[in-house]
N, C-alpha and C positions, 0 to 999 in steps of 0.2 A: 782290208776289204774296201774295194770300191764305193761308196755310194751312187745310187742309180735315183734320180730323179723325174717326178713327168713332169714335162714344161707342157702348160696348156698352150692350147692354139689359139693365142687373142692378139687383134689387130689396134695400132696406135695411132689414132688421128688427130692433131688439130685444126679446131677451129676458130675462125676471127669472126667477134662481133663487131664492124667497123662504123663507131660513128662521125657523120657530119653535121653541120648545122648551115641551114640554109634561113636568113633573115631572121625567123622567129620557129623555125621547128626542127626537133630533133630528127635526124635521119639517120638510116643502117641501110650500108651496101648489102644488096640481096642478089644471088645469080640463080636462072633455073638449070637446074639436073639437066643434063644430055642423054641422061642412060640411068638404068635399071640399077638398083632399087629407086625407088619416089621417082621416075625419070617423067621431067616437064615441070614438076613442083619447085616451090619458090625456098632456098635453102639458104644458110649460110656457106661465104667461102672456108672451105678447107682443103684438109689431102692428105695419105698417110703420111706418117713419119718417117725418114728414112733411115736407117744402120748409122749412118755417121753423124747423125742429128741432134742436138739438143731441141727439147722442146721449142725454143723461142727462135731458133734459128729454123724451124721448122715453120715456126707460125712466120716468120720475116721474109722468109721464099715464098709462100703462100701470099703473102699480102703484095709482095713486091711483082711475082708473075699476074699478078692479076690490075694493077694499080699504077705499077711503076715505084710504088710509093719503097721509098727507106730511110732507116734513122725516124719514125715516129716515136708517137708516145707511145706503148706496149706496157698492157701489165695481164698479168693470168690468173684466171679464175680458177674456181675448185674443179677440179676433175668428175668427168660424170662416166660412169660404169655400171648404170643398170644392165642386167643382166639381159633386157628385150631391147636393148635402145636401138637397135639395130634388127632388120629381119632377115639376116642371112649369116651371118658370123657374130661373133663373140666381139666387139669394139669398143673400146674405153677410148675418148677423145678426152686432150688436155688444151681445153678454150682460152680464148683471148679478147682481150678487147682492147681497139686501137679509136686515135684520136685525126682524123686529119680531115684539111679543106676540100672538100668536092670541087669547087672552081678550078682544085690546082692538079687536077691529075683527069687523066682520059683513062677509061675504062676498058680492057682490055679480057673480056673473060677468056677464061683456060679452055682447054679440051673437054672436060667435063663439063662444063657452062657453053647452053647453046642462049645465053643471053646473061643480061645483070644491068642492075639500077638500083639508084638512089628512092628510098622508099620511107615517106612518114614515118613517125612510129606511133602514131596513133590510128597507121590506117594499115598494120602486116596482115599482108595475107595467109592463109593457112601455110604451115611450114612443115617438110621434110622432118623427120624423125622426132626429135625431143627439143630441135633449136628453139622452141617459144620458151621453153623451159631456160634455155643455155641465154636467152636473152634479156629475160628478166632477171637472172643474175649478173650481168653485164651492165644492167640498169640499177639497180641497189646497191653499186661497187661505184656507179660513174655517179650518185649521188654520195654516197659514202666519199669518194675524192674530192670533187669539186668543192668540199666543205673542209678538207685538209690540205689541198694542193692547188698551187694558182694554176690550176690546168685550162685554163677555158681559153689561154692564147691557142694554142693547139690547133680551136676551132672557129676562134673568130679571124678576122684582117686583120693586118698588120696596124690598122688606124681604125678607132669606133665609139662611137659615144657612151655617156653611163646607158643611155636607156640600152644601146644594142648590151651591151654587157648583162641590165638585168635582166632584158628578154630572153638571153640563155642561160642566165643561171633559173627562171622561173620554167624555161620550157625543160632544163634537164631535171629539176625540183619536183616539177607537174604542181607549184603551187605558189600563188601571188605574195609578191613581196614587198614589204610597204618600202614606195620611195624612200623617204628622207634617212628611215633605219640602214636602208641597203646603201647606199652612197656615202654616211655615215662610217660604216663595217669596213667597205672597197676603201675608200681611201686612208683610215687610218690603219690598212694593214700596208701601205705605203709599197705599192707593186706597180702601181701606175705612174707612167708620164705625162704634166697636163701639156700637151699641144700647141702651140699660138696657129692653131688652123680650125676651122670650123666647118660644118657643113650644113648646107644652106637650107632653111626652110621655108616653109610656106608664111607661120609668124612667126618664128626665133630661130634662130643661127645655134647650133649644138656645136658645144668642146667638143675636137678629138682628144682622145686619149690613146696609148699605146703601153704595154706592159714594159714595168723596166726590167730587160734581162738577164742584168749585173743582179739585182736584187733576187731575183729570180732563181737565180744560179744558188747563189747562196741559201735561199730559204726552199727549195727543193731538195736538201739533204737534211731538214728537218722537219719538225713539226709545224705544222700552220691551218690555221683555224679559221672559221669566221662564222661568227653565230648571228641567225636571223631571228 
């Protein structure tokens, strides 16, 4: 006897929560809706899944028709499937969150996006479906990292002083970090390169510094830590 199964009729979409960091503030690329449902609302990028997709190659065409961007950072969050998350179909989306420099990519929204920008995160505007939701989980993952993984080359230049370093580890934190402890922390987890270049100030001349890759390479297949 055969078995006869019902497949329900549910749709698979991911989504990217893409952050940048510009000087001293966290940013997430926002497009608005072209069309119905929430159409003009300010949304995350996504789009369904296609048949021959894996998740993350899904979210990697996503990011990449809209950014140019590939080869970033990418990591995925937990899956969301409330059963209203959507008001017309049944859709579980499997989110993501990516790491890259705004300076370095022009903005190209899709068909669905009659616009998209770079947007604080202390100033989002209301959003499309459950994405406030899908973004604060993308924020408690991107502090949860940055405390195990040297990720924050990702988002700063190539060349940057301690201070530009603490200002993103404090604006991805959302909380002050005493100097001498943090520089302290940075350098005796020995990831950095000191510079003989400086940049110029009004009274003192600032190190650059630059992440060392090699070490990088290496300590990115394990555990790494650094406690404030």
């Amino acid at each position: 006897m055969k078995l006869q199964y019902n497949v329900p009729d549910i749709s698979i979409t991911v989504d990217c929560v893409i952050f940048g960091f510009d000087t001293s503030k966290l940013q997430i690329l926002l497009i608005k809706r072209a069309s119905d449902p929430e159409k003009g609302k300010w949304a995350l990028p996504g789009g369904f899944m296609e048949k021959h997709e894996t998740a993350e190659e899904s979210a990697e065409r996503v990011l990449s028709q809209l950014t140019g961007v590939t080869d970033v950072y990418m990591d995925q969050l937990k899956v969301f499937a409330a059963v209203d998350r959507h008001p017309i179909e049944r859709v579980i989306t499997v989110p993501f969150y990516a790491l890259v420099k705004p300076e370095n990519y022009r903005l190209n929204p899709s068909s669905y996006a009659s616009d998209a920008y770079w947007c604080d995160i202390d100033r989002l505007p209301i959003l499309a479906f459950d994405h406030d939701e899908i973004i604060n989980a993308a924020l408690d993952a991107l502090k949860r990292d940055v405390r195990l993984k040297p990720i924050g080359f990702e988002l700063l230049p190539e060349k940057f002083t301690m201070k530009d370093l603490q200002d993103f580890f404090e604006a991805v934190l959302e909380e002050k970090l005493d100097r001498r402890n943090f520089r302290r922390k940075i350098k005796g987890a020995k990831i950095l390169v000191k510079l003989n270049e400086v940049r110029k100030g009004a009274h003192k001349d600032a190190i650059l510094y630059k992440f060392d890759s090699k070490t990088y390479r290496t300590i990115s297949k394990n555990t790494f830590y650094i406690l404030f």
